[in-house]
FILUM-940030 format. One record per residue: residue in three letters; x, y, z of N, C-alpha, C in turn; residue number from 1. Coordinates in Angstrom, 3 decimals. Layout:
<rs>
+-----+----------+----------+----------+----------+----------+----------+----------+----------+----------+-----+
| res |   n.east |  n.north |     n.up |  ca.east | ca.north |    ca.up |   c.east |  c.north |     c.up |   n |
+-----+----------+----------+----------+----------+----------+----------+----------+----------+----------+-----+
| ala |        X |        Y |        Z |        X |        Y |        Z |        X |        Y |        Z | NUM |
...
+-----+----------+----------+----------+----------+----------+----------+----------+----------+----------+-----+
</rs>
This chain:
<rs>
+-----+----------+----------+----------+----------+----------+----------+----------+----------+----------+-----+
| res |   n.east |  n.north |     n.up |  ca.east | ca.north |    ca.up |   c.east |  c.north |     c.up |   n |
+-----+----------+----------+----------+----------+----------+----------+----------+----------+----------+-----+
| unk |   83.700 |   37.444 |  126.536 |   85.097 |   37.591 |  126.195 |   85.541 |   38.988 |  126.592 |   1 |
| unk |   86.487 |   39.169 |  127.328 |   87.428 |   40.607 |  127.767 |   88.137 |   41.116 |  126.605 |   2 |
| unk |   87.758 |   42.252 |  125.733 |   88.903 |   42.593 |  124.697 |   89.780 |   43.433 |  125.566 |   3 |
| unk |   91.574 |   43.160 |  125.215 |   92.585 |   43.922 |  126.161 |   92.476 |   45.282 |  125.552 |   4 |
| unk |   93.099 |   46.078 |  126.387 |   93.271 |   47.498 |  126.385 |   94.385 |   47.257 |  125.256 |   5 |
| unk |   94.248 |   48.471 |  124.067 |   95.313 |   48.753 |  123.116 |   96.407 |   49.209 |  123.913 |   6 |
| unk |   97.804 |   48.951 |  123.037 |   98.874 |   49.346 |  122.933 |   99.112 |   50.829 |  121.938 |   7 |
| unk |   99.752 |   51.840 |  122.814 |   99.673 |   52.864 |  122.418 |  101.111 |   53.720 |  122.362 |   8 |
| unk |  101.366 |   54.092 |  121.585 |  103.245 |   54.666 |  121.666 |  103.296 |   55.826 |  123.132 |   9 |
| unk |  101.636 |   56.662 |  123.098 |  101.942 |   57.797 |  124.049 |  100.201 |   57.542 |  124.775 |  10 |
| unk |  100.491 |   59.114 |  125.795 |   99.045 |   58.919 |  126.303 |   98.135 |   59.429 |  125.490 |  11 |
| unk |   96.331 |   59.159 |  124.990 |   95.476 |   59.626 |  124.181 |   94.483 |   60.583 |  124.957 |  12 |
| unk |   94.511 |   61.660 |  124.623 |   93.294 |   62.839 |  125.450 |   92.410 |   61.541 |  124.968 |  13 |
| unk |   91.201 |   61.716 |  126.147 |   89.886 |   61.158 |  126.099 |   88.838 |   61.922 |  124.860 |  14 |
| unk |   89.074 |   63.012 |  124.606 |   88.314 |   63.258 |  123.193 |   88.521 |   63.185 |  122.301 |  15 |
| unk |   90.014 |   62.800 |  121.734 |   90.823 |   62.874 |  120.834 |   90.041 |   61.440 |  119.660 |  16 |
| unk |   90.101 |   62.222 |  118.202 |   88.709 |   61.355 |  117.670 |   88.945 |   61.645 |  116.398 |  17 |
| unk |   88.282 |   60.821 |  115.519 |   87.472 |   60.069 |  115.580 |   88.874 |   58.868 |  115.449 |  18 |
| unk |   88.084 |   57.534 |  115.977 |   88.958 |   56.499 |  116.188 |   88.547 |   55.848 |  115.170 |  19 |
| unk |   89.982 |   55.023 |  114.651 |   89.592 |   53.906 |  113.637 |   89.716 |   52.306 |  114.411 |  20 |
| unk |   88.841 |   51.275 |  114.099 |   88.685 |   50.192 |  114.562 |   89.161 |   49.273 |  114.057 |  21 |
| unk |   89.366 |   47.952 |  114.117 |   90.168 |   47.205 |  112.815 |   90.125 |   45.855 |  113.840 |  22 |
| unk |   88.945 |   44.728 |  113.376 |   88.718 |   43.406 |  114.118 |   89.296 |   42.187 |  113.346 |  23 |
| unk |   90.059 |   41.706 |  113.551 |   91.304 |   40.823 |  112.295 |   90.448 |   39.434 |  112.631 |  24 |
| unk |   89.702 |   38.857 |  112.105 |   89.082 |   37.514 |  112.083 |   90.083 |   36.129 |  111.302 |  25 |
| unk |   90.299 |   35.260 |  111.830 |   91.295 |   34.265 |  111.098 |   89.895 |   33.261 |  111.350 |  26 |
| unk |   89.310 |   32.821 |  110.089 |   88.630 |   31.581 |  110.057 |   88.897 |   30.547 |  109.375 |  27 |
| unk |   88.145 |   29.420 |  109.357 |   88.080 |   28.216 |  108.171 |   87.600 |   28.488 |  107.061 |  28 |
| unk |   88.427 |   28.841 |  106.108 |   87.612 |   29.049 |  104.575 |   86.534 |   28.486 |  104.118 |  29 |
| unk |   86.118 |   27.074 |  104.348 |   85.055 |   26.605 |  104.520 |   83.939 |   27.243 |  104.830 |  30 |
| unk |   84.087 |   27.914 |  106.294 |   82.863 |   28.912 |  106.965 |   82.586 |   30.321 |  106.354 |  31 |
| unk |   83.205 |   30.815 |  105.547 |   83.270 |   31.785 |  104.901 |   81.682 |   32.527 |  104.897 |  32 |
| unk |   80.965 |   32.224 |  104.204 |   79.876 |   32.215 |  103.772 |   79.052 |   32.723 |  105.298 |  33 |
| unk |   78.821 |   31.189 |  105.871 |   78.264 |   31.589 |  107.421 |   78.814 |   32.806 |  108.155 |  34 |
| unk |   79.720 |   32.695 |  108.518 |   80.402 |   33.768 |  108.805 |   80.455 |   35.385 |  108.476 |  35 |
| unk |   80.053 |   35.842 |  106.867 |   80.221 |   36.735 |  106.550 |   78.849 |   37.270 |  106.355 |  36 |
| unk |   77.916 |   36.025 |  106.700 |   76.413 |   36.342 |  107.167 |   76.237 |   37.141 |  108.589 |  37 |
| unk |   76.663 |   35.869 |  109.347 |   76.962 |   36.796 |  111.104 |   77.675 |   37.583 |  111.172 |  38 |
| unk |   78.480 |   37.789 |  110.723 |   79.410 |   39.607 |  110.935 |   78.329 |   40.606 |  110.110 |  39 |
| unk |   77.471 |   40.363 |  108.879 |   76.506 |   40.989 |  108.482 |   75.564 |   42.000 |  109.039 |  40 |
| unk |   75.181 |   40.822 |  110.214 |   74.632 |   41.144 |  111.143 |   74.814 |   42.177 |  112.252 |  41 |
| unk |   75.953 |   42.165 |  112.870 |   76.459 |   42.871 |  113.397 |   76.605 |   44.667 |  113.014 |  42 |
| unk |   76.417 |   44.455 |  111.990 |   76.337 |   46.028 |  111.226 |   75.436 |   47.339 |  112.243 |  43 |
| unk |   74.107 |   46.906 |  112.435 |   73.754 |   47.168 |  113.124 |   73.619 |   48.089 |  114.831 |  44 |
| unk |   74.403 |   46.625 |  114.980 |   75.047 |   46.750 |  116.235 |   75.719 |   47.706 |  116.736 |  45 |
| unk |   76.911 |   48.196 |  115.725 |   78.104 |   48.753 |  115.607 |   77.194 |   50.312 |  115.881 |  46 |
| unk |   76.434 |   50.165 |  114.368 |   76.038 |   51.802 |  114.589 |   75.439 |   52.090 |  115.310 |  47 |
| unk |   74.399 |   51.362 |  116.031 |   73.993 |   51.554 |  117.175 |   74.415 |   52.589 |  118.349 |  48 |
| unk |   75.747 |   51.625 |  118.365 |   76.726 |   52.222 |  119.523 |   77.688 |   53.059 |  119.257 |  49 |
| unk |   77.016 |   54.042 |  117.816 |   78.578 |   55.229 |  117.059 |   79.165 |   54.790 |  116.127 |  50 |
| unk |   79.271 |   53.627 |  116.073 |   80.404 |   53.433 |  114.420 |   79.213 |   54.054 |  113.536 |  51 |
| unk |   80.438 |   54.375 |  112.497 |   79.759 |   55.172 |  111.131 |   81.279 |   54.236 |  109.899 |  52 |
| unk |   81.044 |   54.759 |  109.044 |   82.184 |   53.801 |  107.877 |   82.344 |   52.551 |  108.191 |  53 |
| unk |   81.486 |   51.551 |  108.326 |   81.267 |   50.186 |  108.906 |   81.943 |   49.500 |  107.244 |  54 |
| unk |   82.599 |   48.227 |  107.908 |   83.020 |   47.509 |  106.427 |   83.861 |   46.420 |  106.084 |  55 |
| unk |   84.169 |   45.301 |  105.891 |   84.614 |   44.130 |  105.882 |   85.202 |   43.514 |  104.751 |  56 |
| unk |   86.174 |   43.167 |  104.655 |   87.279 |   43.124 |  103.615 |   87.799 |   41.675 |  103.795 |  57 |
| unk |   88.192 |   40.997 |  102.994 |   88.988 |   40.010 |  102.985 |   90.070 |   40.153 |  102.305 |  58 |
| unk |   90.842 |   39.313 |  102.734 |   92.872 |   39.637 |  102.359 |   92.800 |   38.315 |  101.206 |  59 |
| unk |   93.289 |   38.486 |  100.130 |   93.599 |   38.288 |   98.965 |   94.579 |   37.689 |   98.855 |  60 |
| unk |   95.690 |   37.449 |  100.010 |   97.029 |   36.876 |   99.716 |   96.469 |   35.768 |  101.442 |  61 |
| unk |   95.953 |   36.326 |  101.912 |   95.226 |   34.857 |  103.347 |   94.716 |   34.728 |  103.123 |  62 |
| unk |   93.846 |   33.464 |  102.850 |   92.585 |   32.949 |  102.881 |   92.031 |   32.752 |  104.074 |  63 |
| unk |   90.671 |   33.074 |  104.588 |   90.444 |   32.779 |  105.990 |   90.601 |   34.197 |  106.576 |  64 |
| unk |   91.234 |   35.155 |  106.267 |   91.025 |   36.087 |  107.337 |   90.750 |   37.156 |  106.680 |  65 |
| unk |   90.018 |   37.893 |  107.365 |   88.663 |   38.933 |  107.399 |   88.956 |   39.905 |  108.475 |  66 |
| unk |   88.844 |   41.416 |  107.820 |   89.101 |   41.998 |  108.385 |   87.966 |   42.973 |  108.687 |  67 |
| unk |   86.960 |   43.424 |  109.913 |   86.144 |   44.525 |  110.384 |   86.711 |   45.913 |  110.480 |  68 |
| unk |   85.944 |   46.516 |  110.086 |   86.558 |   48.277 |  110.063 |   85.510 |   48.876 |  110.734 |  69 |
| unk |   85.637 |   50.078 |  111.482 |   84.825 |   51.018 |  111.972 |   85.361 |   51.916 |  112.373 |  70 |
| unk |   84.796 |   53.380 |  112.746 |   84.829 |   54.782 |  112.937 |   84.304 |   54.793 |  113.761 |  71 |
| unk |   84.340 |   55.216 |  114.735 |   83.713 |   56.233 |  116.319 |   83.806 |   57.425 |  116.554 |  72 |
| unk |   83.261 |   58.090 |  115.829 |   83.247 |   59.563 |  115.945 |   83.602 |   60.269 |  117.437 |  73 |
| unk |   83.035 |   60.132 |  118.318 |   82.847 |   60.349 |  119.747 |   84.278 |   60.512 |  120.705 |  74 |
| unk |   85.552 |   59.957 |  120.105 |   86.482 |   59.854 |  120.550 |   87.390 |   58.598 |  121.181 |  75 |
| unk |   88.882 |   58.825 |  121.631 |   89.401 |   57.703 |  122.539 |   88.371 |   56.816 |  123.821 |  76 |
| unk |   87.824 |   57.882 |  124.732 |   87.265 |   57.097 |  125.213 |   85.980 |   55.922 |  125.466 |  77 |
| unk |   85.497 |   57.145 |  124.515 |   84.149 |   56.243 |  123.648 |   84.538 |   54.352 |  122.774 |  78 |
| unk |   85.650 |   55.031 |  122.254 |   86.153 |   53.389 |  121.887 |   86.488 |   52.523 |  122.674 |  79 |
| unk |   87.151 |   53.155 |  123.617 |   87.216 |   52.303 |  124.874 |   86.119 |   51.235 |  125.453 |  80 |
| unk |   85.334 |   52.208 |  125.499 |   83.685 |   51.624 |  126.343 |   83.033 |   51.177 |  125.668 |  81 |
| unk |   83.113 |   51.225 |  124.406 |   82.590 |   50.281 |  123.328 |   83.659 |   49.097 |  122.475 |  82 |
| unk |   83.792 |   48.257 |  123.587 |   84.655 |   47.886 |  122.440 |   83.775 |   46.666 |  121.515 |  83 |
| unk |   84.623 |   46.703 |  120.675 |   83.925 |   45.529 |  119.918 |   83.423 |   44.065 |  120.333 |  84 |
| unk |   82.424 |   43.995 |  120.200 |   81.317 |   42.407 |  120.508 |   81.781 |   41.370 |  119.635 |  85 |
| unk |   82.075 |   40.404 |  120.428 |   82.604 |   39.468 |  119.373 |   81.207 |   38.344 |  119.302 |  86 |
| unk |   81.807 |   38.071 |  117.965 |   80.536 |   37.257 |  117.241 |   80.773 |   35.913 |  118.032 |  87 |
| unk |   80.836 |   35.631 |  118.956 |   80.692 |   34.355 |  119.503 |   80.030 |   32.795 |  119.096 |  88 |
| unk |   78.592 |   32.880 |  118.859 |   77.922 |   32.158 |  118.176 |   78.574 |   31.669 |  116.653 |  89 |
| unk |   78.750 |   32.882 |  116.373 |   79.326 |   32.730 |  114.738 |   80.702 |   32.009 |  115.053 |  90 |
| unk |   81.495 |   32.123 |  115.781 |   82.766 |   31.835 |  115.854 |   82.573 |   30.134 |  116.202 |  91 |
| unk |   82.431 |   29.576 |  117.201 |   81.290 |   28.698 |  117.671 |   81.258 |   27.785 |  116.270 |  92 |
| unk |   80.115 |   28.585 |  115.731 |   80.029 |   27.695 |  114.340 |   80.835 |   27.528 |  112.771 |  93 |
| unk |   81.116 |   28.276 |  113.362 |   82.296 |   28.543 |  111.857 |   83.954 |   28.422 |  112.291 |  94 |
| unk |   84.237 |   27.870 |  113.747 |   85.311 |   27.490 |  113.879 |   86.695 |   28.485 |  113.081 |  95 |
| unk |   86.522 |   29.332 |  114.379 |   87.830 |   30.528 |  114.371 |   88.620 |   29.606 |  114.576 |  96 |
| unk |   89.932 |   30.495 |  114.202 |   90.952 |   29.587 |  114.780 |   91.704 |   30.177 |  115.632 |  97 |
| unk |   91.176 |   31.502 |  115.858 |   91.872 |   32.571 |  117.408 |   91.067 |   33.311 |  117.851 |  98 |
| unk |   91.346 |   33.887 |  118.512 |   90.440 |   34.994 |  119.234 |   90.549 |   36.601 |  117.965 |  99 |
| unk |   89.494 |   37.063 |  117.631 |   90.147 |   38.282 |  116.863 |   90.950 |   38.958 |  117.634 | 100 |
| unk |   91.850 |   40.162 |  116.140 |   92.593 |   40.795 |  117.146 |   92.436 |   41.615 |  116.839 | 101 |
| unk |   92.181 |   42.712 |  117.995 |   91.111 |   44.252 |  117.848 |   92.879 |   45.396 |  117.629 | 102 |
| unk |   92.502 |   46.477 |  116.896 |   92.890 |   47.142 |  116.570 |   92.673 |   48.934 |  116.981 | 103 |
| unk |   92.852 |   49.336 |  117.508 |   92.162 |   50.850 |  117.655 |   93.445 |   52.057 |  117.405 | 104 |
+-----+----------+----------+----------+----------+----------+----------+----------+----------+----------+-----+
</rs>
Protein backbone atom coordinates (compact mmCIF):
# COMPACT_ATOMS: atom_id res chain seq x y z
CA UNK A 1 0.00 0.00 0.00
CA UNK A 2 1.43 3.73 -1.00
CA UNK A 3 0.67 6.08 2.07
CA UNK A 4 0.10 9.80 0.25
CA UNK A 5 2.29 12.59 1.09
CA UNK A 6 0.61 14.92 3.95
CA UNK A 7 -1.11 18.05 3.40
CA UNK A 8 0.67 20.88 4.85
CA UNK A 9 -0.45 24.78 5.23
CA UNK A 10 3.50 25.78 4.47
CA UNK A 11 6.91 24.27 3.55
CA UNK A 12 8.56 21.91 6.63
CA UNK A 13 12.60 22.26 7.13
CA UNK A 14 13.66 18.57 6.85
CA UNK A 15 14.80 18.63 10.59
CA UNK A 16 12.08 20.29 11.95
CA UNK A 17 10.89 17.65 14.85
CA UNK A 18 9.82 15.84 16.62
CA UNK A 19 6.73 14.75 14.48
CA UNK A 20 3.47 13.57 15.74
CA UNK A 21 1.79 10.54 13.88
CA UNK A 22 -1.89 9.78 14.07
CA UNK A 23 -3.16 6.28 11.97
CA UNK A 24 -7.23 6.63 12.08
CA UNK A 25 -8.35 2.82 11.72
CA UNK A 26 -12.31 2.48 10.94
CA UNK A 27 -13.09 -1.30 11.66
CA UNK A 28 -15.93 -3.88 12.37
CA UNK A 29 -16.60 -3.77 16.02
CA UNK A 30 -16.86 -7.30 15.90
CA UNK A 31 -12.95 -7.51 15.03
CA UNK A 32 -12.06 -5.41 17.77
CA UNK A 33 -10.28 -7.80 19.81
CA UNK A 34 -8.24 -9.38 16.71
CA UNK A 35 -7.36 -6.33 15.65
CA UNK A 36 -6.14 -4.64 18.74
CA UNK A 37 -3.96 -7.83 19.03
CA UNK A 38 -2.29 -7.05 15.48
CA UNK A 39 -1.81 -3.39 15.95
CA UNK A 40 -0.21 -4.81 19.39
CA UNK A 41 2.11 -6.12 17.51
CA UNK A 42 3.22 -3.58 15.59
CA UNK A 43 4.57 -1.72 18.66
CA UNK A 44 7.66 -2.98 17.99
CA UNK A 45 7.95 -2.19 14.70
CA UNK A 46 7.32 1.44 15.16
CA UNK A 47 10.21 1.74 17.65
CA UNK A 48 12.31 0.04 15.75
CA UNK A 49 12.20 2.62 13.15
CA UNK A 50 12.19 5.91 15.92
CA UNK A 51 8.76 6.15 17.23
CA UNK A 52 8.95 6.70 20.97
CA UNK A 53 5.21 7.66 22.82
CA UNK A 54 3.65 4.69 20.90
CA UNK A 55 -0.28 4.33 21.79
CA UNK A 56 -3.79 3.42 20.72
CA UNK A 57 -6.99 4.82 21.75
CA UNK A 58 -10.42 4.18 20.83
CA UNK A 59 -13.18 6.95 20.27
CA UNK A 60 -15.98 6.61 22.70
CA UNK A 61 -18.63 8.39 20.66
CA UNK A 62 -17.45 5.78 17.15
CA UNK A 63 -17.46 2.52 17.60
CA UNK A 64 -15.03 0.80 15.28
CA UNK A 65 -12.48 3.36 15.03
CA UNK A 66 -9.11 3.32 16.55
CA UNK A 67 -6.80 5.60 16.58
CA UNK A 68 -2.48 4.93 16.39
CA UNK A 69 -0.24 7.61 17.85
CA UNK A 70 3.49 8.03 17.49
CA UNK A 71 6.53 10.42 17.90
CA UNK A 72 9.62 10.52 15.61
CA UNK A 73 12.05 12.25 17.20
CA UNK A 74 14.45 12.49 14.13
CA UNK A 75 12.35 15.02 12.30
CA UNK A 76 10.01 15.96 9.02
CA UNK A 77 11.96 13.96 6.95
CA UNK A 78 12.49 10.98 8.87
CA UNK A 79 8.60 10.71 8.98
CA UNK A 80 8.49 10.90 5.64
CA UNK A 81 10.68 7.75 4.99
CA UNK A 82 9.09 6.01 7.54
CA UNK A 83 5.85 6.09 7.00
CA UNK A 84 3.55 3.99 8.67
CA UNK A 85 3.12 0.01 7.75
CA UNK A 86 -0.15 -0.86 7.45
CA UNK A 87 -1.41 -3.89 9.16
CA UNK A 88 -2.57 -5.56 6.09
CA UNK A 89 -3.07 -9.12 7.26
CA UNK A 90 -4.94 -7.72 10.20
CA UNK A 91 -7.07 -5.60 8.01
CA UNK A 92 -7.64 -8.69 5.68
CA UNK A 93 -9.03 -10.36 8.68
CA UNK A 94 -10.80 -8.10 10.63
CA UNK A 95 -12.41 -6.39 7.67
CA UNK A 96 -11.53 -2.52 7.60
CA UNK A 97 -13.81 -0.68 6.11
CA UNK A 98 -11.14 1.96 4.51
CA UNK A 99 -7.85 2.40 4.05
CA UNK A 100 -6.39 4.21 7.38
CA UNK A 101 -5.92 7.69 7.35
CA UNK A 102 -2.36 8.73 8.27
CA UNK A 103 -1.91 11.92 9.95
CA UNK A 104 1.56 13.70 10.41
Amino acid sequence: MHWPAPVTAQAIENDRGPVLVTVEYRIDPADREPFLDALARLEHGRRRDGAYAWGVFEDAAQEGRIIETFLIEAGWSASMSASPRPIASSRRRCAASTDPAIQR
